[in-house]
C-alpha positions in Angstrom: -66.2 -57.3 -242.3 -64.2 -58.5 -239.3 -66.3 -60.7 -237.1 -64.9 -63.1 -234.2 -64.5 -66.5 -234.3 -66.5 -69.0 -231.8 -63.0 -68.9 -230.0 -62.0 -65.9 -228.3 -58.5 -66.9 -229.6 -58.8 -66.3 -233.0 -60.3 -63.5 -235.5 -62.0 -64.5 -238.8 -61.4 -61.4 -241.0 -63.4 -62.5 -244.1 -67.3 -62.6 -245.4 -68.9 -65.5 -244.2 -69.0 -68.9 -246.4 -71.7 -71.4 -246.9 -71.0 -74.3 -244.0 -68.3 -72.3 -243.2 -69.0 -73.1 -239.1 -68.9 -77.0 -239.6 -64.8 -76.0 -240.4 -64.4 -73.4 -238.1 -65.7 -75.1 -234.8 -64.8 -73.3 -231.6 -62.7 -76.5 -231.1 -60.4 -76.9 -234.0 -60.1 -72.7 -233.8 -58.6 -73.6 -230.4 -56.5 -76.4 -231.6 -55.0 -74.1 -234.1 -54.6 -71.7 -231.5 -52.8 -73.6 -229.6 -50.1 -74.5 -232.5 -49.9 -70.9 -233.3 -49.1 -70.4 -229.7 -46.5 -73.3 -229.2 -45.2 -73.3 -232.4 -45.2 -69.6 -234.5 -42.3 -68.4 -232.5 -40.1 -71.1 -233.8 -41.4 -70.9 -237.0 -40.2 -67.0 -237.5 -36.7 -68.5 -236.0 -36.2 -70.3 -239.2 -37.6 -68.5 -241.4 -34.8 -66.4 -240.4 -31.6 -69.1 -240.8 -33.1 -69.4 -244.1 -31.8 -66.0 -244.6 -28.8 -66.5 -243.5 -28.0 -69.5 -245.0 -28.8 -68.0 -248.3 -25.6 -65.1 -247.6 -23.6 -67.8 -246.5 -24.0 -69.5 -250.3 -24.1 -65.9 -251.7 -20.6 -65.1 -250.0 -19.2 -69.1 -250.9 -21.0 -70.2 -254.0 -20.9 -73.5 -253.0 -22.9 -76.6 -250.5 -21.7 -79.4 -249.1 -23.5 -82.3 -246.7 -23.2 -81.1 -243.2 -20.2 -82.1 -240.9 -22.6 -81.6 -238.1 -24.8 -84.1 -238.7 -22.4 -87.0 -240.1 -22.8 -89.3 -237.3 -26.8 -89.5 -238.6 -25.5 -90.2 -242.1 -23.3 -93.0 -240.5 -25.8 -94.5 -238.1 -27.9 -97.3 -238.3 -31.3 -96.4 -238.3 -35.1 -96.8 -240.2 -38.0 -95.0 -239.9 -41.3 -96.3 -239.2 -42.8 -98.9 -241.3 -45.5 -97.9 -243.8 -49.3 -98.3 -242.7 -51.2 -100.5 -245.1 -52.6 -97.6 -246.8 -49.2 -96.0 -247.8 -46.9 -99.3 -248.8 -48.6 -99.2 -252.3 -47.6 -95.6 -253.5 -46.8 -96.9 -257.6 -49.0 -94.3 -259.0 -50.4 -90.6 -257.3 -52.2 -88.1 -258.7 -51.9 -84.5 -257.7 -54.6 -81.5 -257.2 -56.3 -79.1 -255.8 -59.3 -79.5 -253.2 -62.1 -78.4 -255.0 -65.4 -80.6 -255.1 -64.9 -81.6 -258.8 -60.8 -82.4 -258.4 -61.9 -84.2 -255.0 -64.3 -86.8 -256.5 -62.1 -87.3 -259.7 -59.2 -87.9 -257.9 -60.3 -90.1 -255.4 -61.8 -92.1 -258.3 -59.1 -92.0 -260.6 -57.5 -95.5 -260.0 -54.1 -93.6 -258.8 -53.0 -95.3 -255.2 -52.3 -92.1 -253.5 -54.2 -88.2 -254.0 -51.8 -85.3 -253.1 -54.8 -82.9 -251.8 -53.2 -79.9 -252.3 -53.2 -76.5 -250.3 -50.4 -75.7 -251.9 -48.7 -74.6 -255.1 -51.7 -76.2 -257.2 -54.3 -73.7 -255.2 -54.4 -70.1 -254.8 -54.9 -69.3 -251.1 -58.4 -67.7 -251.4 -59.9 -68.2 -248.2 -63.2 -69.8 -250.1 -60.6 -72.2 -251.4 -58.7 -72.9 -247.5 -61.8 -73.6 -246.3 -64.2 -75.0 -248.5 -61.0 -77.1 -249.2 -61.4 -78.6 -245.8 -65.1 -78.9 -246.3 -65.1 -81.3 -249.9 -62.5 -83.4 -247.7 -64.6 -83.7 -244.5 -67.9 -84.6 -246.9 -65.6 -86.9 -249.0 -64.6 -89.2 -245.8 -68.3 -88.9 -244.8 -69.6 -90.1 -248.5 -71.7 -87.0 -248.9 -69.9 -85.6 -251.6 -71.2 -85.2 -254.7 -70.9 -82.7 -258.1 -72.9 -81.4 -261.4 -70.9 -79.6 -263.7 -73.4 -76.7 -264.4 -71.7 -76.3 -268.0 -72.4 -79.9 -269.2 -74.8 -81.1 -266.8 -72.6 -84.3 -265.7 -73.1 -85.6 -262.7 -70.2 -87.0 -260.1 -70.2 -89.3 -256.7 -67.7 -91.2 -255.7 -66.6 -94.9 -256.4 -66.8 -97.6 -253.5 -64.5 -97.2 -250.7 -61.9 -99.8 -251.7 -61.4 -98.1 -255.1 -60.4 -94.9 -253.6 -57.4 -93.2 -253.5 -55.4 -92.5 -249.9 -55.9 -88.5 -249.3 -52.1 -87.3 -248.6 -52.6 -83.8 -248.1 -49.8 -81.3 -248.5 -50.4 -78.2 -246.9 -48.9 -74.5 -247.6 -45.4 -73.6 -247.1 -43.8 -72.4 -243.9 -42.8 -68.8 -245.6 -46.5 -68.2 -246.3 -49.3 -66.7 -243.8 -53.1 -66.8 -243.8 -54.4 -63.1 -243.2 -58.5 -63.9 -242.8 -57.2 -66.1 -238.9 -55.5 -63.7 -236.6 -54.4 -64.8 -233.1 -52.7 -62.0 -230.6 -52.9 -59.3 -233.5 -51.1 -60.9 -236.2 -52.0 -63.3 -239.2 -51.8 -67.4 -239.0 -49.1 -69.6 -240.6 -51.1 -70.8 -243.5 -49.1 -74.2 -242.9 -50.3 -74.2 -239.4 -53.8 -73.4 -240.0 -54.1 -75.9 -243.3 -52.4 -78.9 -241.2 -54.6 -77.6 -238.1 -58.2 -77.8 -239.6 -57.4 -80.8 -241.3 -55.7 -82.5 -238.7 -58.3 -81.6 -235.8 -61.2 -82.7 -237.8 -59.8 -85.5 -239.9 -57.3 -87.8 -237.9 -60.0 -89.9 -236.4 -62.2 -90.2 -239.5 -59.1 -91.1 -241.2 -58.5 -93.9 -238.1 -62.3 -95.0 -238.7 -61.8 -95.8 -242.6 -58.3 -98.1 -241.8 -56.0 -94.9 -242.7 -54.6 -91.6 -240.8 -53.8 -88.3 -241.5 -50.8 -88.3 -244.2 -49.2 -85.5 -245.2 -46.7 -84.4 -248.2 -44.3 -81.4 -246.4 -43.4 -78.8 -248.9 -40.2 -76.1 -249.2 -38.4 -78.1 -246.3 -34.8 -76.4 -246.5 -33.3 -78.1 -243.6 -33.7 -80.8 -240.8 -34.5 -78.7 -238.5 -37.7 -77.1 -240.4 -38.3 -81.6 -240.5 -37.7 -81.4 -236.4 -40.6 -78.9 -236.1 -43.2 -80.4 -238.3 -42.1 -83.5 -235.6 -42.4 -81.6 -233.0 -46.2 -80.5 -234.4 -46.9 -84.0 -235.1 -46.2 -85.3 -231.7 -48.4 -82.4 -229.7 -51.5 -83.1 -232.0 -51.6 -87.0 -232.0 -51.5 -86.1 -228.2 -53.8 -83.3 -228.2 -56.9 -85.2 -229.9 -55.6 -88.6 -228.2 -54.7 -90.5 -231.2 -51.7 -93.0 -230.5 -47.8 -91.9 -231.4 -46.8 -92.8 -234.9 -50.3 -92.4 -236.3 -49.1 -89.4 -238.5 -47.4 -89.7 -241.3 -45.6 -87.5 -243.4 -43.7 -87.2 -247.2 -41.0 -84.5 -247.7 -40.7 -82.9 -250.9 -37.0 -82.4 -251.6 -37.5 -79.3 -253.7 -34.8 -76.9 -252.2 -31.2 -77.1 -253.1 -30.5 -77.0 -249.5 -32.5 -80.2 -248.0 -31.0 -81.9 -250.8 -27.7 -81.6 -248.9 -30.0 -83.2 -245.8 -31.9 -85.8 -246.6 -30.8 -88.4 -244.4 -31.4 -86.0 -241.3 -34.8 -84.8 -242.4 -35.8 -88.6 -242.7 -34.2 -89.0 -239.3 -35.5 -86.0 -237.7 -39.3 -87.5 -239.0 -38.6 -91.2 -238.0 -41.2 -91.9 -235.7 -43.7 -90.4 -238.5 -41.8 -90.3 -241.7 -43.2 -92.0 -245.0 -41.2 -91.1 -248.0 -39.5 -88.6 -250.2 -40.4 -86.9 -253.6 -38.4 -85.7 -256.0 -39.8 -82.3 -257.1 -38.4 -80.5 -260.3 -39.7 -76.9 -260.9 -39.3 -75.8 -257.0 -35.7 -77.5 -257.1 -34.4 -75.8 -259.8 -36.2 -72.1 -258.9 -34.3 -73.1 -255.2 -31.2 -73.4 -257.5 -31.3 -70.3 -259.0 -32.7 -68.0 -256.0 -29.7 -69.7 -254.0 -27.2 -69.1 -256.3 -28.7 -66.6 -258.8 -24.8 -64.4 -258.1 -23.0 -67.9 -258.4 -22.1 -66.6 -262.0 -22.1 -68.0 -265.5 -21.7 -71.7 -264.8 -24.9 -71.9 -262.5 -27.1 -70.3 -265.1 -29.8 -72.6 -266.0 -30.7 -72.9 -269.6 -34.4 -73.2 -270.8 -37.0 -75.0 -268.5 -38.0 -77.1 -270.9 -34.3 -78.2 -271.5 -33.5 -79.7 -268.0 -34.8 -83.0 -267.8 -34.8 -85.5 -265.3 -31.6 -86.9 -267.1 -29.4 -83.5 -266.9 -26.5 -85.2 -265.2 -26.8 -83.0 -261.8 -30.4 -83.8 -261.6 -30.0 -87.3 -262.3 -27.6 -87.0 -259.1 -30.4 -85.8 -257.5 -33.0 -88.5 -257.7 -30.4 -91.0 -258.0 -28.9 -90.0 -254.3 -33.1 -89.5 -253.2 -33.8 -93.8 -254.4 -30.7 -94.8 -252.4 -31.5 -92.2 -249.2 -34.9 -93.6 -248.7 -34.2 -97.3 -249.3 -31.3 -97.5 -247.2 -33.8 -95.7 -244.3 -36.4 -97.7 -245.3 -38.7 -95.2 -246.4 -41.1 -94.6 -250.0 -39.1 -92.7 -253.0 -41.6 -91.0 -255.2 -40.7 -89.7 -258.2 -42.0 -86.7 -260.2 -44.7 -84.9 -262.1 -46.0 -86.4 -265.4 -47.7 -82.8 -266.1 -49.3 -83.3 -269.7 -53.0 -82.6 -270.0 -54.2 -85.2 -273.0 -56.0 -83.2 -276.0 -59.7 -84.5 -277.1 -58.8 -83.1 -280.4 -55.6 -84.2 -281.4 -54.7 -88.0 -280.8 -51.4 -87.4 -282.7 -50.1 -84.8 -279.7 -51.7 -87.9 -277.4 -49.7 -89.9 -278.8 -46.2 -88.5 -278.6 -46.7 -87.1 -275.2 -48.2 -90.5 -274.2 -44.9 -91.9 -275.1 -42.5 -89.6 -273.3 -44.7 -90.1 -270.0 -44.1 -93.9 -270.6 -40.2 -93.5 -271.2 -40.2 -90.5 -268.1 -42.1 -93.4 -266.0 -39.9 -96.2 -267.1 -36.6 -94.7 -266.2 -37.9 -94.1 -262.6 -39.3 -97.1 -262.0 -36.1 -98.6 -263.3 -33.8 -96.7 -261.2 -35.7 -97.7 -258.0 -38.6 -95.3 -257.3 -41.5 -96.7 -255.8 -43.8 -94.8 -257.5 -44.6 -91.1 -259.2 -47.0 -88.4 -259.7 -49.0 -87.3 -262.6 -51.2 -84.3 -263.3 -54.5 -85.9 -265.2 -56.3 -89.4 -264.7 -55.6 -90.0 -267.9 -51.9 -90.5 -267.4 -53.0 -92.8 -264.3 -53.1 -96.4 -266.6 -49.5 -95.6 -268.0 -47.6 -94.5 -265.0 -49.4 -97.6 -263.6 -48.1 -99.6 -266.6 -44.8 -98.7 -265.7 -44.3 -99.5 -262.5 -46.7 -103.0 -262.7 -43.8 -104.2 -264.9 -41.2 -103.4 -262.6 -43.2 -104.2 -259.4 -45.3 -106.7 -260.4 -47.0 -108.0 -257.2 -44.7 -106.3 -254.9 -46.3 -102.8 -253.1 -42.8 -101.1 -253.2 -39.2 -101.6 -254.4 -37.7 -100.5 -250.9 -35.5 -103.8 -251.3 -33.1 -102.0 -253.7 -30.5 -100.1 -251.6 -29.3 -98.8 -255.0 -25.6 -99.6 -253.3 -24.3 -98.9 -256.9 -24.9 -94.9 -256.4 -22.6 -92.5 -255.1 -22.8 -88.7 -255.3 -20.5 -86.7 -254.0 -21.3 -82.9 -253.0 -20.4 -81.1 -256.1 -22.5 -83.2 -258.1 -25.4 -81.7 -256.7 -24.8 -78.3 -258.0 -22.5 -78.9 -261.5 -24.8 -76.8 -263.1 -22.6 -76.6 -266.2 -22.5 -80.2 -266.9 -25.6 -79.8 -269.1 -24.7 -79.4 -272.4 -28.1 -76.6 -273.6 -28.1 -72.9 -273.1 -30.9 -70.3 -272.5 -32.9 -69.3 -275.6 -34.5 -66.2 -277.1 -37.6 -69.0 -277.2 -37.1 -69.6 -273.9 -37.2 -66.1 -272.7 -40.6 -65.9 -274.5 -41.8 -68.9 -273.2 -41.2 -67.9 -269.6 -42.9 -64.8 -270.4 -45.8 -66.2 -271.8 -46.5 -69.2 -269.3 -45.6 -66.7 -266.1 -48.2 -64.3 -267.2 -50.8 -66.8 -268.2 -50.6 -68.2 -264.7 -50.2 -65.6 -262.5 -53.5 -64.4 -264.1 -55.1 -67.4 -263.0 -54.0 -67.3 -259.7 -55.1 -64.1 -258.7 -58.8 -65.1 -259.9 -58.6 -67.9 -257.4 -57.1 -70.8 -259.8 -54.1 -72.3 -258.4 -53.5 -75.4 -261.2 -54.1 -74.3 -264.9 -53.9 -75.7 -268.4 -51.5 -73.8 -270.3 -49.9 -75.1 -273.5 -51.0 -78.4 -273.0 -49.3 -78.9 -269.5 -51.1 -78.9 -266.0 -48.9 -75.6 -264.6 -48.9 -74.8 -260.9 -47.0 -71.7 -258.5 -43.5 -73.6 -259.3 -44.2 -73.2 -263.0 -44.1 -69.5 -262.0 -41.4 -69.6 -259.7 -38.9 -71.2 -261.9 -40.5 -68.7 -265.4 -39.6 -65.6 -263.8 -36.4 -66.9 -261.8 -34.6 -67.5 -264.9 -35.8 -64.5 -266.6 -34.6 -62.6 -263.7 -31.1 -64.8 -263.7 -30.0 -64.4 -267.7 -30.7 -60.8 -266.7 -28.9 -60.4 -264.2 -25.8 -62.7 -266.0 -26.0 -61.3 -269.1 -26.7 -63.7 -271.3 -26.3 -63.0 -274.9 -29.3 -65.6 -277.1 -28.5 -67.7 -280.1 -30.0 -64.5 -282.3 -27.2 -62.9 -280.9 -29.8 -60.5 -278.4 -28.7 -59.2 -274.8 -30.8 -60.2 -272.0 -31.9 -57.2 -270.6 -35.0 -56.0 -268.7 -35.9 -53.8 -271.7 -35.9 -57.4 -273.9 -38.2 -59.0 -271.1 -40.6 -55.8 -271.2 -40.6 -56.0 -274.8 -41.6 -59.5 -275.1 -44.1 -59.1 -272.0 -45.8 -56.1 -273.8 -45.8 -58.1 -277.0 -47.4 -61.5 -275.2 -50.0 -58.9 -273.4 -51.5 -57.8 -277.0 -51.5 -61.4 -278.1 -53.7 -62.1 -275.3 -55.9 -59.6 -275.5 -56.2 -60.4 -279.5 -56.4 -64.1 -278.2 -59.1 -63.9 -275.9 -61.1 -60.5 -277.1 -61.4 -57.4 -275.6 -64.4 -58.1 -273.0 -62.4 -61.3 -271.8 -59.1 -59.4 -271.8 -60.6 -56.4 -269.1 -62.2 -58.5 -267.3 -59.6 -60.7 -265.9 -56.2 -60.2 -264.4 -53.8 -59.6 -267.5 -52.6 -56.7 -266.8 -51.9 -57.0 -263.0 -50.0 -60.5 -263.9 -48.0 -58.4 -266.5 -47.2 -56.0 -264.0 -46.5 -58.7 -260.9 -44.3 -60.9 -263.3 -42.4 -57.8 -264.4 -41.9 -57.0 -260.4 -40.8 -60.0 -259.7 -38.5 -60.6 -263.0 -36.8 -56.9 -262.9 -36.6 -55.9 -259.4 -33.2 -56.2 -258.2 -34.3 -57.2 -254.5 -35.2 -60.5 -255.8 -37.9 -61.7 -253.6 -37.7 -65.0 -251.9 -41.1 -66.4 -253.3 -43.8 -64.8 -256.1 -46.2 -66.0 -254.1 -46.0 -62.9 -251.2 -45.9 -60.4 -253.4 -49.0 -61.5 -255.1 -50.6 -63.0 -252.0 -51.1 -59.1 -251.6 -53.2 -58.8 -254.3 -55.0 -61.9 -254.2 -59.2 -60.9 -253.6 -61.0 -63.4 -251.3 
């Protein structure tokens, strides 16, 4: 199975793949090589002050902005203005890289596509490099699709009605085991941002953009000062001029919420913009301070809105961060998948997506994402009446907002508590999707919403937290693993009734039961779902 690479650098441990070689040039294998080799070592280095800095708010329970660093907060400073192609960010739709998802979204009328390597696709090595492959054919207009069920056929729009490719690539705590360099696996960030770069950046030039790139699971500046640190080697390395890179940071951690002046400032020279994420932020809030005690137990996902007073803190502090620096605020995921059966479910979603859309663009975003290209024309909507002809609202400073550090984390100041319901429901959405991703499926329809990893992250977080708190439901139940193995095993024979028996053993359902349990029970609580199950993950 194990065959070497064109470069003597690097292993490929995985079957072959059709046009696999126009990816995996001797060339970009050696440009990845050459990351791994400047910029692994550093990598591991954080990865381990993560761990500490999660003791440090086991043993406090608390955060606060950094002392170290307030002479950034203070100074007067902007990042780099926006290239043409990113100044217009009002509407962006999200996805994985598959050829279907790649034509859609680049035709969808959004501004912005987040191609994602990310939470919305399982790491199967057909999809990281095939992935790169529907990209490279999509800047070279060679792209096209039949959907072999209905026979429709897709090709992209003309060039001025696509959308500008941000790609987002894996997370630093995540590896890619088919590369090997000196004996040991790849950083799947590394190797996604490396194939992409190395064959992409000059294309990119060519069509009057550049590489752009979302950052996700930043926890601190100095995880922003290495991706710099990357960015400023490869413009260099392929000859491409300083500044060319851009990049958006997710703010999805607890932690980097505490730093987002110094992540913008640490990313100057190449920074674009922030995004306010909401599953990752609040699974970051619970694996943080999951022994924080009763007054940081979430209650039901579905519950904590945008307008929860600590979250509002959040996004609020993001809009007047990124103005004052001059940098992009986007805003977050409008995930509803529209039904072509039931206009009446259209409708009232359809109006919650306006009012969600409304409030950002009123409180100074500059744009937002959604999940469908349906939702494109009312996210659009909403920011055209705020924007009208403008490309951004970077002019409001937001001076009105003040947050102070408690804010951030007052947990309790939502007024909803965890339900039985809500017990089930992260049962039943964790399992449906972890079954997904380990046949290769990283964004999935479940109960009318476009779910991806964090929609697993933050199912079995809070099952794992009321656990662990002991919180007693409005039916007057414990939480207890025995409850959360009860209602698994009781969603596991729905599913098998739902879907019939053939369905049922050929698929994943019982090894998502199992995983989600793992992950949900175990008292080690493991840092992300995603490694555990990377493990078990075929291709």
């Amino acid at each position: 199975m194990s065959a070497p690479a064109p470069s003597s650098l690097a292993i490929v441990d995985a079957e072959p793949l059709p046009r696999q070689d126009e990816v995996l040039t001797e060339a970009a294998l050696a440009f990845v090589a050459e990351l791994h080799r400047r910029f692994a070592p550093r990598r591991a280095e954080l990865l381990a002050l993560r761990g500490e800095r999660r003791a440090e708010i086991a043993r406090t329970s608390t955060l606060d902005f950094l002392p170290d660093t307030a002479q950034v907060r203070e100074g007067d400073w902007k990042v780099a203005p926006a290239p043409a192609a990113l100044n217009d960010r009002r509407v962006e739709i999200t996805g994985p890289t598959d050829r279907k998802m790649t034509i859609n979204a680049l035709n969808s009328g959004a501004k912005v596509w987040l191609a994602d390597f990310e939470d919305a696709s399982a790491p199967t090595w057909e999809n990281v490099v095939l992935g790169q492959l529907n990209l490279i054919d999509a800047y070279e207009r060679r792209i096209d699709f039949t959907d072999s069920r209905t026979g429709k056929a897709y090709a992209l729009k003309p060039a001025a009605e696509l959308a500008t490719v941000v790609m987002r690539p894996r997370g630093w705590h995540l590896q890619e085991r088919h590369l090997r360099f000196e004996g040991g696996p790849a950083s799947g960030s590394l190797v996604d941002f490396g194939l992409y770069f190395f064959h992409n950046a000059k294309r990119l030039i060519a069509l009057g953009k550049g590489p752009y790139f979302y950052l996700p699971k930043t926890e601190s500046h100095l995880e922003a000062r290495l991706w710099n640190e990357i960015f400023v080697f490869a413009q260099d390395y392929v000859g491409i001029p300083q500044g060319t890179v851009r990049a958006t940071v997710l703010i999805e951690t607890i932690t980097a919420a505490y730093e987002m002046e110094e992540i913008l400032f640490e990313l100057r020279d190449h920074a674009a913009g922030l995004n306010a994420g909401r599953w990752d932020y609040l699974f970051s809030i619970v694996k943080n301070f999951r022994d924080g005690g009763e007054k940081f137990v979430l209650p039901d996902r579905n519950a904590v809105t945008m307008t929860a007073p600590f979250m509002r803190a959040y996004t609020e502090l993001l809009v007047k961060t990124c103005h004052k620096r001059g940098a992009h605020a986007i805003g977050g995921m409008a995930a509803f998948i529209p039904s072509r059966k039931d206009a009446e479910i259209n409708k009232i979603a359809f109006e919650k997506v306006k009012a969600d859309k409304d409030r950002e663009a009123g409180d100074g975003f500059d744009g937002s994402w959604v999940a469908h290209p349906d939702l494109v024309p009312i996210a659009m909507a909403s920011f055209d009446a705020v924007l009208g002809d403008k490309p951004n609202q970077k002019d409001r400073l937001r001076e009105d907002v003040s947050v102070a550090a408690g804010e951030l984390i007052a947990i309790d100041s939502l007024d909803a508590k965890p339900t039985y319901d809500g017990l089930r429901n992260a049962v039943q959405v964790g399992i449906r999707y972890i079954e997904a991703w380990l046949r290769g499926l990283g964004a999935v329809g479940i109960f009318g919403l476009m779910e991806d990893a964090a929609t697993a992250e933050i199912s079995r977080s809070q099952i794992w937290q009321w656990i662990n708190a002991g919180v007693v439901f409005e039916n007057g139940e414990l939480a207890t693993a025995d409850l959360a193995r009860e209602v698994a095993a009781a969603e596991l024979a729905a599913i098998r009734a739902e879907v019939g028996e053939e369905a049922f053993t050929s698929g994943k359902w019982q090894q998502a039961h199992d995983l989600l349990l793992q992950v949900s029970l175990d008292a080690d609580y493991a840092d992300f779902l995603t490694l555990p199950a990377y493990d078990q993950l075929i291709g």
